[in-house]
C-alpha positions as a printed NumPy array, in Angstrom:
array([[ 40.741,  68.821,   4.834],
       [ 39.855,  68.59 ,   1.456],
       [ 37.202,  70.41 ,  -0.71 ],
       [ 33.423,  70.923,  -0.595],
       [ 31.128,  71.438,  -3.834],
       [ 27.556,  71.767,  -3.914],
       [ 25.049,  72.445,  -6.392],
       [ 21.825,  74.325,  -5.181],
       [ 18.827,  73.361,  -7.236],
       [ 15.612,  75.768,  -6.168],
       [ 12.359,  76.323,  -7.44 ],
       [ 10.956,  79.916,  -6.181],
       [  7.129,  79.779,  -6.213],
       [  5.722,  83.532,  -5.644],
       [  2.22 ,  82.805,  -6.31 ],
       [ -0.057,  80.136,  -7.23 ],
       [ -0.03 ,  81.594, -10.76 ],
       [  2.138,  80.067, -12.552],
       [  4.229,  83.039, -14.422],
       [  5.331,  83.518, -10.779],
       [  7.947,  80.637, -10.837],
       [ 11.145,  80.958, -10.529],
       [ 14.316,  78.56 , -11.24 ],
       [ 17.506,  78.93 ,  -9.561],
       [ 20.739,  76.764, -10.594],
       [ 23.905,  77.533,  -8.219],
       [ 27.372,  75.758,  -7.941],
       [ 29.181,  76.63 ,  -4.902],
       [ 32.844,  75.567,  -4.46 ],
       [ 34.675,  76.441,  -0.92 ],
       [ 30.901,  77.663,  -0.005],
       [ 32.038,  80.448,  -2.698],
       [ 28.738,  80.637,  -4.967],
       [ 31.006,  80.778,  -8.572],
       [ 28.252,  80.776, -10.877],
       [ 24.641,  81.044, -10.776],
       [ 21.982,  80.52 , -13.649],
       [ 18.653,  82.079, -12.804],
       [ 15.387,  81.324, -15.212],
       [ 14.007,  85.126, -14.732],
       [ 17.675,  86.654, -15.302],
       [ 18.037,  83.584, -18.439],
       [ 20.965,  83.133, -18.717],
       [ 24.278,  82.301, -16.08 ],
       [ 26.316,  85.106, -14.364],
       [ 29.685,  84.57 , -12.767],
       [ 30.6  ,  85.639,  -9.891],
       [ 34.461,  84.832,  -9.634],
       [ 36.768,  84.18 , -11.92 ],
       [ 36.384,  80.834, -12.743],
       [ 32.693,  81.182, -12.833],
       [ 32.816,  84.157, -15.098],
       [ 34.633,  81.914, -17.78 ],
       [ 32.326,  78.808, -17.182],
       [ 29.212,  81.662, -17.767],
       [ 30.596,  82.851, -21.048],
       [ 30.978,  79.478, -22.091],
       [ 27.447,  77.884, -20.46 ],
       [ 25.864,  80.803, -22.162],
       [ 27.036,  79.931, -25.551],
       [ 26.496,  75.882, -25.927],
       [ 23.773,  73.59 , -25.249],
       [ 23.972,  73.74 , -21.81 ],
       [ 21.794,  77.011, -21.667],
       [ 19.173,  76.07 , -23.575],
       [ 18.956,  72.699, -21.306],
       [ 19.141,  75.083, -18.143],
       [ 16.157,  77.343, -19.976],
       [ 13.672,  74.062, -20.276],
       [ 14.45 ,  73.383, -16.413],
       [ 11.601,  75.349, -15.237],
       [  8.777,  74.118, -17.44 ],
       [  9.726,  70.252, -16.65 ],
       [ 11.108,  70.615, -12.823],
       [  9.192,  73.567, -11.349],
       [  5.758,  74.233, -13.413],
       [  5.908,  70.622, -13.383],
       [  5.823,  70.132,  -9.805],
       [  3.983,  73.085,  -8.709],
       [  0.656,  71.29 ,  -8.271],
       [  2.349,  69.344,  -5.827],
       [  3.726,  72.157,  -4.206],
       [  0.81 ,  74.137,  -3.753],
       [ -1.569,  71.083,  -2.775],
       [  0.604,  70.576,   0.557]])
């Protein structure tokens, strides 16, 4: 019994150019995804009701524009990594 929370941090890499990246931020509760931010999409989307009002809210404060610098310093950052394995 009790609860389960997870947060998904993923780094899509399409090509080895590096406009192909992709960033993907997800928060799942009760392995219910609630709310997702995704770096092509920029900005968070809900996806129940509680993450719907956490969205509106992410959107709107500092926590977005932390969310939108993700990519450069986590995935373009790491992509020569990535692609040198």
């Amino acid at each position: 019994d009790g609860y389960f929370e997870q947060v998904v941090r993923q780094c899509r890499y399409s090509s080895k150019d590096l406009q192909g990246i992709e960033f993907i931020d997800s928060y799942v509760f009760n392995k219910v995804e609630d709310i997702r931010f995704n770096s092509t999409v920029g900005k968070y989307v809900g996806y129940t009701e509680h993450g719907v009002y956490n969205a509106e809210a992410w959107n709107k404060g500092p926590v977005l524009a932390q969310e939108l610098g993700e990519l450069e310093r986590v995935c373009k950052g790491n992509a020569p990594i990535y692609y040198s394995a």
